[in-house]
N, C-alpha and C positions, 0 to 999 in steps of 0.2 A: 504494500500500500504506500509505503514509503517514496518507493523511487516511482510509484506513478503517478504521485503528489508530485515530487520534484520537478519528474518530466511534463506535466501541466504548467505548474508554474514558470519554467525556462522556456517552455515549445522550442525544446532544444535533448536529444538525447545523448551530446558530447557536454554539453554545457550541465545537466544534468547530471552526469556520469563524473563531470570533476566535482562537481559541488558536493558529491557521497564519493567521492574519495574511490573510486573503482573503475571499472574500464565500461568503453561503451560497447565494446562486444559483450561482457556481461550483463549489464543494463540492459540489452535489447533481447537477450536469451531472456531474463525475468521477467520482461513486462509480456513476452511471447507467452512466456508461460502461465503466467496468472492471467492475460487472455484465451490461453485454453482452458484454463482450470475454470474459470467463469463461462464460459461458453458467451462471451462478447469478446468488441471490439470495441477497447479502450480509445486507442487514437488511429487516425488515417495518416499514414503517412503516403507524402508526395513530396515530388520534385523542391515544391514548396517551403517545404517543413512537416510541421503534426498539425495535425486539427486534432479537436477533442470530438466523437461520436456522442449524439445523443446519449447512449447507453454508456459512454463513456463519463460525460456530464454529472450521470444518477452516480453512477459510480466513485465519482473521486467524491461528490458531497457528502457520502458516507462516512469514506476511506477519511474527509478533514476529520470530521468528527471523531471517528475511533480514534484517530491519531491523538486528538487534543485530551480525548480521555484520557489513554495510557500515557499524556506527559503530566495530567493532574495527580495520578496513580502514583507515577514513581514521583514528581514533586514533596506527594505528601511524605515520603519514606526516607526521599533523599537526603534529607539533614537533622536524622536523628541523634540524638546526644546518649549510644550505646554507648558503653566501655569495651574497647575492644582490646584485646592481647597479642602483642607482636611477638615471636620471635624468631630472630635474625642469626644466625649461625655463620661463621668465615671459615674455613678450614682451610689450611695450606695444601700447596698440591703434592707436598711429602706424603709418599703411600705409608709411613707406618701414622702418619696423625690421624688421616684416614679410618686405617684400620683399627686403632685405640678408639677411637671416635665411636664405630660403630658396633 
């Protein structure tokens, strides 16, 4: 849902593809694919660019939505005042520290 949000937003799937950090041959395999998995046609692509399809429309309005839930979700979690426990271990790369070690 993510990157068919992005790709909406940019009407760009190289431009989209940088903004999520990944390549546009993958970008274009996922949006292939969650338009098969949906049994629609998110965007037309042409010479042009993307249009967004009708059914593509219904689609990302939802896709906002869920997304904005799941940023309210982890919002609410994200800046809990747990106690959390580190610990950090160095061992030298001498095999007998190593093997005392473990």
């Amino acid at each position: 849902m993510k990157y068919a949000v992005e790709v909406a937003n940019t009407r760009s799937i190289s431009k989209a593809a940088e903004n999520l950090y990944t390549s546009q041959p993958n970008l274009s395999r996922a949006i292939k694919a969650l338009e098969s998995d949906l049994k629609i046609k998110i965007f037309k692509r042409s010479s042009k660019g993307l249009e967004i399809t009708i059914a593509g429309e219904e689609f990302l309005l939802y896709a906002k939505n869920a997304l904005a839930q799941i940023k309210k979700i982890e919002s609410l979690y994200e800046n809990r005042n747990e106690k959390k426990l580190r610990l950090s271990i160095c061992v030298p790369r001498a095999s007998y520290f190593s093997y005392a070690f473990s």
